[in-house]
TORTOR-835717 format. One line per 8 residues: their letters; for each residue x, y, z of N, C-alpha, C. Coordinates in Angstrom, 3 decimals, decimal comma. Example, Ala and Ser with C-alpha at 12.3 -4.5 7.8 and 13.67 -1.06 7.14 Angstrom:
REM residues 2
as = 13,190 -5,690 7,800 12,300 -4,500 7,800 13,200 -3,300 7,800 | 12,850 -2,250 7,080 13,670 -1,060 7,140 12,900 0,030 7,870
This chain:
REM residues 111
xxxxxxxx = -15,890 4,331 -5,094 -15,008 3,272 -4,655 -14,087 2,865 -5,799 | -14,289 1,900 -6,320 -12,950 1,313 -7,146 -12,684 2,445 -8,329 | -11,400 2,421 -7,994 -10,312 3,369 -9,144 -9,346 3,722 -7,833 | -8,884 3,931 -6,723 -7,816 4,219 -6,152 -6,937 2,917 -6,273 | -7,339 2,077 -5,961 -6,336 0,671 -6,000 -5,468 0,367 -7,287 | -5,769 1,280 -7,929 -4,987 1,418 -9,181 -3,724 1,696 -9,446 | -4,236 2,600 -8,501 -2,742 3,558 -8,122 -1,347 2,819 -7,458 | -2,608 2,382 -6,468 -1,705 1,272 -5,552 -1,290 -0,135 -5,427
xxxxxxxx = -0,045 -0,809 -5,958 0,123 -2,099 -6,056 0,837 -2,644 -5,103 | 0,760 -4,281 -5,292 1,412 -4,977 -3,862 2,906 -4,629 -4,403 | 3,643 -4,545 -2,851 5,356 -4,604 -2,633 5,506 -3,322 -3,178 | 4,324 -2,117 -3,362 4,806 -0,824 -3,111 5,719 -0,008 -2,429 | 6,340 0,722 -1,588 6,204 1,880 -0,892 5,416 3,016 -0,514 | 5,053 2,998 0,414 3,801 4,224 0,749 4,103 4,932 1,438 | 3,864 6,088 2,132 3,876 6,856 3,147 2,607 7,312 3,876 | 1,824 6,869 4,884 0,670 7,241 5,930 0,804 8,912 5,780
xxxxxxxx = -0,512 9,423 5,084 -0,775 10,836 4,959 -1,658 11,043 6,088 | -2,184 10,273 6,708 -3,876 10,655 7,550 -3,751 9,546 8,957 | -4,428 9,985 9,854 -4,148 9,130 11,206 -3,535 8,956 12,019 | -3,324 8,435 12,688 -2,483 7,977 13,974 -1,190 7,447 13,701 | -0,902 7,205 12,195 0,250 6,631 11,933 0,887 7,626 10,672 | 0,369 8,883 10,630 0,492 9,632 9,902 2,620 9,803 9,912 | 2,874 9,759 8,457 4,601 9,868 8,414 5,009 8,844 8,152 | 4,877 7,902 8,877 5,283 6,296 8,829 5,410 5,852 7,298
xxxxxxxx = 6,395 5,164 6,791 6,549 4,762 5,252 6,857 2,852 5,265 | 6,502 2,233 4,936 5,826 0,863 4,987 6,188 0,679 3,182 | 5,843 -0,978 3,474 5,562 -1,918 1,986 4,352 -2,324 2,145 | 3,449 -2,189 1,022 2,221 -2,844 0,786 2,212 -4,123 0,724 | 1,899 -5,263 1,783 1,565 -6,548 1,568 0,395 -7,337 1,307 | -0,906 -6,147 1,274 -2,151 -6,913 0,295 -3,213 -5,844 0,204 | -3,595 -5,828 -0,868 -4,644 -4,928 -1,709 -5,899 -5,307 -1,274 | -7,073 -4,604 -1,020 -8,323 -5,355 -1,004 -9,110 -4,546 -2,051
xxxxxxxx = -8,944 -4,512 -3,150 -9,478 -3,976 -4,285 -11,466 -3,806 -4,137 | -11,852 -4,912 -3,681 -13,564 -4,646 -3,523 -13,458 -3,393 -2,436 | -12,978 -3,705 -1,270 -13,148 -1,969 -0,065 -12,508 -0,819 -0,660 | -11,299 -0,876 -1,453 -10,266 0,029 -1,471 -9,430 0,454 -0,403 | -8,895 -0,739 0,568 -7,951 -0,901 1,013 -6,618 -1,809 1,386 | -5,602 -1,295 1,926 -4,688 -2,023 1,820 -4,146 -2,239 3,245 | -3,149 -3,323 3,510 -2,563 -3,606 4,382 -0,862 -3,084 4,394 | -0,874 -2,366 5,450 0,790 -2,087 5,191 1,771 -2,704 6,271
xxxxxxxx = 2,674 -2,933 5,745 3,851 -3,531 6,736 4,280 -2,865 7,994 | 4,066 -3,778 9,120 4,126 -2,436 10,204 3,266 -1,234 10,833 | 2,237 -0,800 9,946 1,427 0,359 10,117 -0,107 -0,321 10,776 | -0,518 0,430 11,428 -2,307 0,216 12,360 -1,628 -0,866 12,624 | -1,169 -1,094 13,530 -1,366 -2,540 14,174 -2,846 -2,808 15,165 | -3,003 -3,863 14,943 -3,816 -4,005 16,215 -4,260 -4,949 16,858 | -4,517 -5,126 17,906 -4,759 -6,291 18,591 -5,812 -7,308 18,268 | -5,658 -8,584 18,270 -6,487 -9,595 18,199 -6,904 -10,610 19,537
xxxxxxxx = -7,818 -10,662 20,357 -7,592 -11,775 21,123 -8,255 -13,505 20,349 | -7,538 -13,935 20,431 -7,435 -15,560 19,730 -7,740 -16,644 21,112 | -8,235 -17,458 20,380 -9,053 -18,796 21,332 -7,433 -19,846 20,584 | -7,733 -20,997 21,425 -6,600 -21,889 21,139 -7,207 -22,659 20,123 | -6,655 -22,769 18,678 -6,939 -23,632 17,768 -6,020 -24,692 17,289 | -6,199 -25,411 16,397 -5,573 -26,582 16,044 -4,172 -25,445 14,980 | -4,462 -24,531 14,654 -3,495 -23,343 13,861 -2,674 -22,656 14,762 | -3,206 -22,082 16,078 -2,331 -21,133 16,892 -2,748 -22,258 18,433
xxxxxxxx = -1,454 -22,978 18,882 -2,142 -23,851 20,157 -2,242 -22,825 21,388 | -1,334 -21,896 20,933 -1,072 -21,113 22,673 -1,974 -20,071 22,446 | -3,131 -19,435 21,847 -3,945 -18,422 22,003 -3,304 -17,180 23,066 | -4,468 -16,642 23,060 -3,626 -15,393 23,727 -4,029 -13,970 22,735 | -3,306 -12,760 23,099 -3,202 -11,708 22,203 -2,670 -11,580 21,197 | -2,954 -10,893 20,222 -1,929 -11,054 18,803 -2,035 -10,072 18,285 | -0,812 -9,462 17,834 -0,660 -8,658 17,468 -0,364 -8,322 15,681 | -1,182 -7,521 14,836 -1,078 -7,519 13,390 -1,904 -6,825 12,789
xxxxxxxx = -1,419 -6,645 11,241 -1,448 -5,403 10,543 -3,100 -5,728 10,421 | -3,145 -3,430 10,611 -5,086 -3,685 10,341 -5,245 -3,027 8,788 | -6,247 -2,736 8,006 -6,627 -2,101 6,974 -6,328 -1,139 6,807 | -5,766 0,126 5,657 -6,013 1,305 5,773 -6,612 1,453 4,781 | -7,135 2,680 4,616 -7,887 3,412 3,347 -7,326 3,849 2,470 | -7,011 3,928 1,156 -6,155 3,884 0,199 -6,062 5,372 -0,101 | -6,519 6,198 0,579 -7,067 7,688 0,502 -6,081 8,486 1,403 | -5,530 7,369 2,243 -4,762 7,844 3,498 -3,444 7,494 3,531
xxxxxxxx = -2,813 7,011 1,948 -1,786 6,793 1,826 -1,286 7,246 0,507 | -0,304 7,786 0,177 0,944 8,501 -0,982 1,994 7,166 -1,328 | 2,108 7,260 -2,504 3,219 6,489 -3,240 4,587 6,799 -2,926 | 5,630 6,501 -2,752 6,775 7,131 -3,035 7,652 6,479 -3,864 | 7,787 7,763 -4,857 8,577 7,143 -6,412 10,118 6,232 -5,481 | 10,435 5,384 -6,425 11,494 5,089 -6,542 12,962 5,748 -6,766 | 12,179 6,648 -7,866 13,875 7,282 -8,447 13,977 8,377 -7,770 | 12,745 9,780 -7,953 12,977 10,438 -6,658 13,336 10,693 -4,921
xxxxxxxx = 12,335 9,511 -4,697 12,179 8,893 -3,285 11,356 10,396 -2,555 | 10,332 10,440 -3,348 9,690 11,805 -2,750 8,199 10,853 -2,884 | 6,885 11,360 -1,934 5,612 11,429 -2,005 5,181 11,878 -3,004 | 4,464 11,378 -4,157 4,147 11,845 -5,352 2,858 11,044 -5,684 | 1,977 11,870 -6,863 0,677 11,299 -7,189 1,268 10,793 -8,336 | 0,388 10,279 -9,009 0,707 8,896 -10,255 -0,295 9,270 -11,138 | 0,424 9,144 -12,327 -0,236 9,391 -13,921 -0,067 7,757 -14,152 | -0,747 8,308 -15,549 -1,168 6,804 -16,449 -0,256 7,557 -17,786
xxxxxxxx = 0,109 6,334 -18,202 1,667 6,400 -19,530 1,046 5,231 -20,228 | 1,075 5,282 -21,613 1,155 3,965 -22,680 2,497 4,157 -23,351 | 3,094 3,342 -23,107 4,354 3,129 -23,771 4,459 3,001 -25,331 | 5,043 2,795 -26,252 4,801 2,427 -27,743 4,812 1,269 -28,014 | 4,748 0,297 -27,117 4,473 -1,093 -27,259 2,958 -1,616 -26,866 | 2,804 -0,380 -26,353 1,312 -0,721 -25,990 0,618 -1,001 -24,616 | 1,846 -1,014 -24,010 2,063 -1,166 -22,314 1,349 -0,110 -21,545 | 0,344 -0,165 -20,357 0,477 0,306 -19,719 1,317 0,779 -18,564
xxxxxxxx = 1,551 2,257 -18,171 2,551 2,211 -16,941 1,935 3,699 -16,075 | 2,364 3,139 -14,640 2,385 4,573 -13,993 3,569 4,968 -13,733 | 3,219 6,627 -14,025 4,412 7,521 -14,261 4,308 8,682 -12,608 | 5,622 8,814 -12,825 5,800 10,077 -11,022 5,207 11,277 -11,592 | 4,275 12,159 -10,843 3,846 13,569 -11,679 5,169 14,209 -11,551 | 6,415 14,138 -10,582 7,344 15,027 -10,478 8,679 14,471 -10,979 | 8,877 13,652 -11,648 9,937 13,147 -12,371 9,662 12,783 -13,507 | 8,492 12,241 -13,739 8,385 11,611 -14,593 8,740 10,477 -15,260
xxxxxxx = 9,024 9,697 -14,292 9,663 8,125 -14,918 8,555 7,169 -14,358 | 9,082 6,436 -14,662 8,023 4,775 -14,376 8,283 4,011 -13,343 | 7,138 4,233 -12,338 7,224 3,684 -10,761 7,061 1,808 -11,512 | 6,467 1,488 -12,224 6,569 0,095 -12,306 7,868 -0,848 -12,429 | 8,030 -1,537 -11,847 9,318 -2,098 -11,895 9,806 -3,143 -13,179 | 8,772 -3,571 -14,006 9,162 -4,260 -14,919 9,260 -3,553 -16,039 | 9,202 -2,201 -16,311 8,974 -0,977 -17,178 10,680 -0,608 -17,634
């Protein structure tokens, strides 16, 4: 288990390698680092049925993002804009960064 979430940070880009939503390319809007999965924008949706609470008054069906497995999703660099796996870089300041295996630049944005 933990070491894929590494790879993967919030307000990513991903692309669905595995499943029913296989192709589909999304933003990561939350990590669950203890399972090793993430939530993507748009992708597994799935249904909820909801009771009427003091939060949602009109209950009913609802529709929203489910978990995926962090196994079942690819990065896509920035500068390339290709599906690529991710290295680890120390900068000379001492910084960590992840790097594209096929370009080689720095998917981190504050880098």
């Amino acid at each position: 288990m933990n070491g894929g979430c590494k790879k993967i940070k919030l307000n990513d880009q991903v692309e669905v390698i595995a499943g029913k939503d296989k192709g589909r390319v999304g933003k990561v809007l939350k990590v669950f680092r203890d399972s090793d999965k993430v939530m993507v924008e748009k992708i597994n949706m799935i249904k909820r049925h909801t009771k009427p609470s003091m939060a949602n008054q009109q209950g009913g069906i609802i529709e929203k993002e489910g978990r995926l497995h962090i196994s079942n999703l690819m990065l896509i660099c920035p500068k390339c804009t290709k599906t690529v796996r991710i290295g680890k870089k120390t900068l000379d300041d001492g910084v960590k960064v992840r790097v594209c295996k096929k370009c080689g630049e720095t998917v981190d944005a504050k880098a």
